[in-house]
N, C-alpha and C positions, 0 to 999 in steps of 0.2 A: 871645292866641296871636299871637305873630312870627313870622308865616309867610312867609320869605325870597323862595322859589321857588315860593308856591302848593302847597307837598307834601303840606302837613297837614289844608288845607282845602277844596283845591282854588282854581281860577281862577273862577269863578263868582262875578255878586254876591252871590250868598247862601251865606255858609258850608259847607261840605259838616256835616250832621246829626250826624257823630262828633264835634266837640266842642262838642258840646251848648252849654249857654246861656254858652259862653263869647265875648269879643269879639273877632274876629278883625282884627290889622291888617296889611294887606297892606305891602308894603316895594319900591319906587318901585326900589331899586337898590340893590346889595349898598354903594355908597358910603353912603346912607345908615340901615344897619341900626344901626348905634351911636344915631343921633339918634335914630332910630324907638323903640328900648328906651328913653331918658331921656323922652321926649316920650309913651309909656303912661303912665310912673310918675305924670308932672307932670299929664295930666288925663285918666286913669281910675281913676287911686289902687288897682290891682289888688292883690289877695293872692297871689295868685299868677302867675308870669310865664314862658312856653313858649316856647322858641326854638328854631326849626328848626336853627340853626349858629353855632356861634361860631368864625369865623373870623383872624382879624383882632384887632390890639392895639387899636383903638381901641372894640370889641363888648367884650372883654376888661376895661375901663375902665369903659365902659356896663352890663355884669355887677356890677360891684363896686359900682356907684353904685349902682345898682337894690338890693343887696343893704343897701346902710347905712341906705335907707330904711326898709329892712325889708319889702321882696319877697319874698315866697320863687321861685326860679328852678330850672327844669326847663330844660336845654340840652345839645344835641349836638355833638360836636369830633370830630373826627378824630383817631385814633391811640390808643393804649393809656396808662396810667398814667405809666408809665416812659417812654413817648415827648412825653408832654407837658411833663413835667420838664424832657426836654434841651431844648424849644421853645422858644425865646428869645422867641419873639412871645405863646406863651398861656399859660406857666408861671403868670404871673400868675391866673389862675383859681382853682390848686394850692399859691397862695400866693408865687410868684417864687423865683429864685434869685439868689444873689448868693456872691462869692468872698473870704472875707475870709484877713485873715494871722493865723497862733496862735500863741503861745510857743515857747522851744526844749522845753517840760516836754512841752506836750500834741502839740508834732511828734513828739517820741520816746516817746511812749502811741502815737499813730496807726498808729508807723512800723514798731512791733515784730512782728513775723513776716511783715513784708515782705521783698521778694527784696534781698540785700545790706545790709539794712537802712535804707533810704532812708528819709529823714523829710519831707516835703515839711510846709512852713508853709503854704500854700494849701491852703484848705478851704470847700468848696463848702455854702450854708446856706440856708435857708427864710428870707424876707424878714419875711412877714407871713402872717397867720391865708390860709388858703383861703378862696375865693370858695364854693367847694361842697363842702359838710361828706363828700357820700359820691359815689362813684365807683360807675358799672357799665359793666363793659366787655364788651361784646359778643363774643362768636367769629365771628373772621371767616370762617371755614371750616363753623360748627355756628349760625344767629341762634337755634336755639332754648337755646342754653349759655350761661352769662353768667357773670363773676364781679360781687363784690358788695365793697368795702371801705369799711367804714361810719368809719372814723376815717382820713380825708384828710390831716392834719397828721404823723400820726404813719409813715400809709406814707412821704409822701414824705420825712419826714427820714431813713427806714431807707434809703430810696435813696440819700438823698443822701452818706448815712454806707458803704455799698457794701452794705449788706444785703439782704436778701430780699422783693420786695414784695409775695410769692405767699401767705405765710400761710399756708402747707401744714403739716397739720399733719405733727409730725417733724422739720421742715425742721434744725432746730439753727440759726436765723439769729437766735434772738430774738424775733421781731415781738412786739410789744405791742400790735396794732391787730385787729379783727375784719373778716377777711375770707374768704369762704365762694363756694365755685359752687356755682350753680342750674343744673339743667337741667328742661327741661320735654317732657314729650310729646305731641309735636303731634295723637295720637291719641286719648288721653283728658285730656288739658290737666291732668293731676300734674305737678305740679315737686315735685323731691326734691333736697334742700340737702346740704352736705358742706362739711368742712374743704380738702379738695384737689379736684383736679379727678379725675375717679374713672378709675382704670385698670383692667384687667381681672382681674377677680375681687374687684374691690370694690363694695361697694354703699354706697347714699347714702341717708338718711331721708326718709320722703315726709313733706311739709309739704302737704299737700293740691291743689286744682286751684285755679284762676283762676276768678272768680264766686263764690268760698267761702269761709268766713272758716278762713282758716290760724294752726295753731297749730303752735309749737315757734320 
Protein backbone atom coordinates (compact mmCIF):
# COMPACT_ATOMS: atom_id res chain seq x y z
CA UNK A 1 0.00 0.00 0.00
CA UNK A 2 1.29 3.77 -1.15
CA UNK A 3 -0.10 5.53 1.26
CA UNK A 4 0.56 9.14 -0.04
CA UNK A 5 -1.06 11.27 2.84
CA UNK A 6 -1.32 8.51 5.52
CA UNK A 7 -5.43 8.15 4.37
CA UNK A 8 -5.41 4.57 4.13
CA UNK A 9 -3.36 3.60 6.91
CA UNK A 10 -3.19 6.04 8.99
CA UNK A 11 -0.01 8.17 10.38
CA UNK A 12 0.90 5.76 13.01
CA UNK A 13 4.04 3.28 13.14
CA UNK A 14 1.96 0.56 12.91
CA UNK A 15 -0.30 0.34 10.12
CA UNK A 16 -3.97 0.93 10.86
CA UNK A 17 -5.44 -3.09 11.09
CA UNK A 18 -7.83 -2.44 7.80
CA UNK A 19 -5.16 -3.51 5.51
CA UNK A 20 -4.40 -6.37 7.11
CA UNK A 21 -1.05 -8.31 6.29
CA UNK A 22 -0.35 -5.98 3.71
CA UNK A 23 3.04 -3.63 3.72
CA UNK A 24 2.47 -0.30 4.11
CA UNK A 25 4.89 2.40 2.54
CA UNK A 26 4.62 5.70 3.68
CA UNK A 27 5.63 8.43 0.85
CA UNK A 28 8.31 11.15 2.35
CA UNK A 29 6.59 13.78 -0.31
CA UNK A 30 4.18 13.84 -3.00
CA UNK A 31 7.68 14.55 -5.12
CA UNK A 32 8.60 11.44 -4.55
CA UNK A 33 5.52 9.14 -5.01
CA UNK A 34 6.68 8.05 -8.63
CA UNK A 35 10.14 6.69 -7.02
CA UNK A 36 8.22 5.26 -4.07
CA UNK A 37 6.04 2.99 -6.65
CA UNK A 38 9.20 1.82 -8.84
CA UNK A 39 11.37 1.25 -5.66
CA UNK A 40 8.02 -1.42 -3.87
CA UNK A 41 8.36 -3.24 -7.22
CA UNK A 42 12.28 -3.36 -7.20
CA UNK A 43 12.30 -4.88 -3.44
CA UNK A 44 9.14 -6.15 -2.35
CA UNK A 45 8.25 -7.96 -5.59
CA UNK A 46 4.38 -7.32 -4.56
CA UNK A 47 1.21 -8.84 -6.43
CA UNK A 48 -0.49 -6.36 -5.97
CA UNK A 49 0.04 -2.59 -5.63
CA UNK A 50 -2.48 0.15 -3.83
CA UNK A 51 -2.14 3.88 -4.37
CA UNK A 52 -3.83 6.42 -2.68
CA UNK A 53 -3.51 9.06 -5.87
CA UNK A 54 -2.14 9.25 -8.95
CA UNK A 55 -1.45 12.54 -9.69
CA UNK A 56 0.99 13.60 -11.64
CA UNK A 57 2.77 12.33 -15.06
CA UNK A 58 5.61 11.14 -13.60
CA UNK A 59 3.21 8.37 -11.01
CA UNK A 60 1.56 7.98 -14.49
CA UNK A 61 4.90 6.44 -15.71
CA UNK A 62 5.61 4.75 -12.47
CA UNK A 63 2.01 3.07 -12.97
CA UNK A 64 2.87 1.74 -16.36
CA UNK A 65 6.32 0.48 -15.17
CA UNK A 66 4.74 -1.22 -12.18
CA UNK A 67 2.30 -2.69 -14.61
CA UNK A 68 4.93 -4.45 -17.28
CA UNK A 69 6.41 -5.92 -14.49
CA UNK A 70 3.42 -7.46 -14.03
CA UNK A 71 1.76 -5.71 -10.76
CA UNK A 72 -1.47 -5.73 -10.57
CA UNK A 73 -2.45 -1.86 -9.42
CA UNK A 74 -5.45 -0.59 -7.56
CA UNK A 75 -5.31 3.38 -7.83
CA UNK A 76 -7.17 6.58 -7.38
CA UNK A 77 -7.44 10.00 -9.76
CA UNK A 78 -9.41 12.48 -9.93
CA UNK A 79 -12.11 13.10 -12.40
CA UNK A 80 -14.43 10.88 -14.45
CA UNK A 81 -13.56 8.76 -17.56
CA UNK A 82 -14.11 11.37 -19.98
CA UNK A 83 -12.17 13.88 -18.04
CA UNK A 84 -9.10 12.01 -17.92
CA UNK A 85 -9.03 11.50 -21.67
CA UNK A 86 -9.02 15.24 -22.16
CA UNK A 87 -5.96 15.22 -19.24
CA UNK A 88 -2.98 15.84 -20.91
CA UNK A 89 -0.95 14.86 -17.93
CA UNK A 90 -2.88 11.31 -16.96
CA UNK A 91 -4.43 10.09 -20.21
CA UNK A 92 -1.55 8.04 -20.09
CA UNK A 93 -3.18 5.58 -17.48
CA UNK A 94 -6.24 5.20 -20.30
CA UNK A 95 -3.72 4.63 -22.76
CA UNK A 96 -2.80 8.55 -24.06
CA UNK A 97 -3.81 10.44 -26.62
CA UNK A 98 -2.51 11.51 -29.67
CA UNK A 99 -3.56 13.63 -32.93
CA UNK A 100 -2.93 12.21 -36.07
CA UNK A 101 -3.68 13.20 -40.00
CA UNK A 102 -6.30 10.73 -42.26
CA UNK A 103 -6.93 10.60 -45.89
CA UNK A 104 -9.25 12.77 -47.90
CA UNK A 105 -11.52 9.08 -48.10
CA UNK A 106 -11.75 8.69 -44.28
CA UNK A 107 -11.98 12.65 -43.72
CA UNK A 108 -15.20 12.48 -45.90
CA UNK A 109 -16.52 8.93 -43.93
CA UNK A 110 -15.93 11.18 -40.55
CA UNK A 111 -17.34 14.18 -42.05
CA UNK A 112 -20.73 13.17 -43.36
CA UNK A 113 -23.68 14.46 -41.33
CA UNK A 114 -21.70 17.00 -40.12
CA UNK A 115 -22.82 20.77 -40.05
CA UNK A 116 -21.98 22.08 -43.72
CA UNK A 117 -20.14 19.12 -44.30
CA UNK A 118 -16.81 19.84 -42.88
CA UNK A 119 -14.25 17.14 -43.03
CA UNK A 120 -11.48 17.81 -40.82
CA UNK A 121 -8.12 15.35 -41.47
CA UNK A 122 -7.30 15.60 -37.74
CA UNK A 123 -8.22 12.85 -35.57
CA UNK A 124 -7.83 12.24 -32.17
CA UNK A 125 -6.38 8.42 -31.27
CA UNK A 126 -5.44 6.03 -28.29
CA UNK A 127 -1.67 5.74 -28.21
CA UNK A 128 -1.27 2.49 -26.45
CA UNK A 129 -3.02 -0.36 -24.40
CA UNK A 130 -4.40 1.25 -20.94
CA UNK A 131 -2.57 1.16 -17.73
CA UNK A 132 -5.89 -0.12 -16.21
CA UNK A 133 -8.03 -2.64 -17.89
CA UNK A 134 -11.32 -1.17 -15.91
CA UNK A 135 -12.59 1.96 -14.59
CA UNK A 136 -15.01 2.85 -11.64
CA UNK A 137 -16.16 6.07 -11.18
CA UNK A 138 -17.58 7.21 -8.32
CA UNK A 139 -20.73 9.78 -7.82
CA UNK A 140 -19.89 12.59 -6.80
CA UNK A 141 -23.17 13.57 -5.36
CA UNK A 142 -24.37 9.65 -4.25
CA UNK A 143 -20.33 7.65 -2.89
CA UNK A 144 -22.80 4.87 -2.55
CA UNK A 145 -23.52 4.78 -6.76
CA UNK A 146 -20.66 3.91 -8.93
CA UNK A 147 -20.34 3.11 -12.56
CA UNK A 148 -18.26 0.27 -13.59
CA UNK A 149 -16.58 -0.09 -17.40
CA UNK A 150 -14.75 -3.20 -17.53
CA UNK A 151 -13.20 -2.81 -21.20
CA UNK A 152 -10.97 0.66 -20.86
CA UNK A 153 -9.73 0.55 -24.50
CA UNK A 154 -12.65 0.41 -26.03
CA UNK A 155 -14.61 3.13 -23.98
CA UNK A 156 -12.08 5.48 -24.54
CA UNK A 157 -11.78 5.08 -28.17
CA UNK A 158 -15.78 5.58 -28.34
CA UNK A 159 -14.77 8.97 -26.86
CA UNK A 160 -12.38 9.53 -28.82
CA UNK A 161 -14.34 8.81 -31.90
CA UNK A 162 -17.38 11.35 -30.27
CA UNK A 163 -19.46 8.35 -28.90
CA UNK A 164 -21.04 7.43 -26.02
CA UNK A 165 -19.15 6.41 -22.82
CA UNK A 166 -22.27 5.88 -20.73
CA UNK A 167 -23.21 2.30 -22.11
CA UNK A 168 -26.68 2.98 -21.33
CA UNK A 169 -28.51 0.61 -22.45
CA UNK A 170 -30.81 2.13 -25.71
CA UNK A 171 -28.31 4.70 -25.95
CA UNK A 172 -28.14 4.06 -30.03
CA UNK A 173 -24.20 5.21 -29.78
CA UNK A 174 -22.92 1.65 -30.35
CA UNK A 175 -20.75 0.94 -27.49
CA UNK A 176 -19.13 -2.33 -27.73
CA UNK A 177 -17.67 -2.28 -24.10
CA UNK A 178 -19.46 -3.47 -20.88
CA UNK A 179 -20.37 -0.94 -18.56
CA UNK A 180 -23.02 -1.14 -15.81
CA UNK A 181 -24.02 1.08 -12.48
CA UNK A 182 -23.91 -0.29 -9.06
CA UNK A 183 -25.76 1.10 -6.47
CA UNK A 184 -25.65 -0.04 -2.98
CA UNK A 185 -27.74 0.41 0.13
CA UNK A 186 -26.11 1.77 2.94
CA UNK A 187 -28.79 0.15 4.98
CA UNK A 188 -28.80 -3.49 4.24
CA UNK A 189 -25.42 -3.26 2.06
CA UNK A 190 -27.52 -4.92 -1.43
CA UNK A 191 -26.08 -3.48 -4.38
CA UNK A 192 -28.18 -3.89 -7.45
CA UNK A 193 -26.56 -3.60 -11.03
CA UNK A 194 -28.03 -2.12 -14.23
CA UNK A 195 -27.26 -1.12 -17.70
CA UNK A 196 -28.03 2.65 -17.02
CA UNK A 197 -28.19 4.58 -14.29
CA UNK A 198 -31.75 4.03 -12.99
CA UNK A 199 -34.42 6.76 -13.18
CA UNK A 200 -37.58 6.71 -11.73
CA UNK A 201 -39.73 3.92 -12.21
CA UNK A 202 -36.96 1.82 -13.11
CA UNK A 203 -35.64 -0.94 -11.18
CA UNK A 204 -32.20 -2.61 -11.27
CA UNK A 205 -31.23 -6.39 -10.38
CA UNK A 206 -30.01 -7.17 -7.00
CA UNK A 207 -26.51 -8.84 -7.13
CA UNK A 208 -26.46 -9.52 -3.52
CA UNK A 209 -24.70 -7.62 -0.45
CA UNK A 210 -21.03 -7.06 0.29
CA UNK A 211 -19.51 -10.04 2.54
CA UNK A 212 -21.39 -12.46 0.18
CA UNK A 213 -20.58 -14.12 -2.71
CA UNK A 214 -22.64 -12.37 -5.54
CA UNK A 215 -23.96 -13.89 -8.42
CA UNK A 216 -25.31 -12.49 -11.91
Amino acid sequence: VVDTSNELAGDADVAHECIGAARRIMVPSLDHQAHVMVECVQNHTPEVMVVDEVGRSSEVQAAATCRRRGVRIVASAHGDLRSLVRNAELNGLVGGVQTVTVGDEQARVRGKGRERGQASKLRAQRVHAPTFDAVIEVDSEDRHRWRVTTDVAAAVDAILAGGSDRGEAGGGGGDSYASEWRIRDPATGAVSVGAACPGPGRAMRSIGSWGRRMSG
